[in-house]
C-alpha positions as CSV (number, residue, x, y, z in Angstrom):
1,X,82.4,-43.5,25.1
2,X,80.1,-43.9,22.3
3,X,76.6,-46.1,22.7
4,X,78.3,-48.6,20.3
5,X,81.4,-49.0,22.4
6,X,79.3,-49.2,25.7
7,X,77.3,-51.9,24.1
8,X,80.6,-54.1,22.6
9,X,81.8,-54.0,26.2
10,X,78.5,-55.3,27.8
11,X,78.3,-58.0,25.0
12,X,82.4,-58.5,26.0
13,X,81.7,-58.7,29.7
14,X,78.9,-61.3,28.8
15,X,80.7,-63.3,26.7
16,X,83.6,-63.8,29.3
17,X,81.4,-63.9,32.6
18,X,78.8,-67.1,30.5
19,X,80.5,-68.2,27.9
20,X,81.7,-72.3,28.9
21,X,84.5,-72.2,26.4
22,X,85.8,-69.0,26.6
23,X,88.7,-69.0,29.5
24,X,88.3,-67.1,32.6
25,X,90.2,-63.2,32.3
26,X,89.5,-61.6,35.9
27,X,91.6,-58.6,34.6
28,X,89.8,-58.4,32.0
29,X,86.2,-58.6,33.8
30,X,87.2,-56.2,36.0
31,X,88.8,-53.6,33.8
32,X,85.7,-53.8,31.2
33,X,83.0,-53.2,34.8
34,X,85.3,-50.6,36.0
35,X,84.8,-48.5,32.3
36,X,81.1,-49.3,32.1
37,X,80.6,-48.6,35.9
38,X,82.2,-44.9,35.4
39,X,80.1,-44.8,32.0
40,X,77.2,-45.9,34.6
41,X,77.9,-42.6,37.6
42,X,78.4,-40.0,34.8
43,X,75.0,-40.3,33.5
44,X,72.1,-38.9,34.9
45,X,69.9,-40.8,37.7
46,X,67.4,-43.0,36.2
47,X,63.8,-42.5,38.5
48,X,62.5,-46.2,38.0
49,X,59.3,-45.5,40.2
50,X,56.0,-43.8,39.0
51,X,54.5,-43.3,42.2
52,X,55.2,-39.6,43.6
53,X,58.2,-39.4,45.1
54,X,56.2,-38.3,48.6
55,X,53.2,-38.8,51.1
56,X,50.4,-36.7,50.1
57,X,50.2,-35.5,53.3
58,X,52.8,-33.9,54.4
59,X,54.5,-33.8,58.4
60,X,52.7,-29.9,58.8
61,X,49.3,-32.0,58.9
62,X,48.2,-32.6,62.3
63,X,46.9,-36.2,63.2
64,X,43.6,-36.4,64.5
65,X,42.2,-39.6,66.8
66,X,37.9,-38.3,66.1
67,X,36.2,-40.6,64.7
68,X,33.2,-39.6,62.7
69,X,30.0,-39.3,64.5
70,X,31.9,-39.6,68.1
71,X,30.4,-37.3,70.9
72,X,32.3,-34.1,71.1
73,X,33.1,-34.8,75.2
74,X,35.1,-37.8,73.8
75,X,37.5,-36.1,71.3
């Protein structure tokens, strides 16, 4: 499906799901989600985040209770 077509169904499916004085097509609605859903899972994932994907600090890192300037008998 070409980027024109996948756009005339989106305007389609909007037009039928807000329009007041177009009548209600369930069939319709549903056969126009199904063909821009499967559009929708044969395109790459989309990473909506900029944040790393990851803690910084990884599980190897051992946690430590010390606090700075503690006595070394309290550790």
């Amino acid at each position: 499906m070409t980027e024109t077509e996948y756009n005339g169904k989106l305007d389609e499916l909007d037009r039928l799901l807000n329009d007041p004085t177009v009548p209600m097509q369930p069939h319709r609605i549903w056969d126009l989600l199904a063909e821009v859903a499967d559009r929708q899972t044969r395109s790459a994932p989309i990473r909506n985040s900029l944040l790393p994907s990851g803690p910084v600090i990884g599980l190897s890192t051992m946690p430590s209770t010390r606090q700075p300037g503690s006595a070394a008998h309290q550790v």
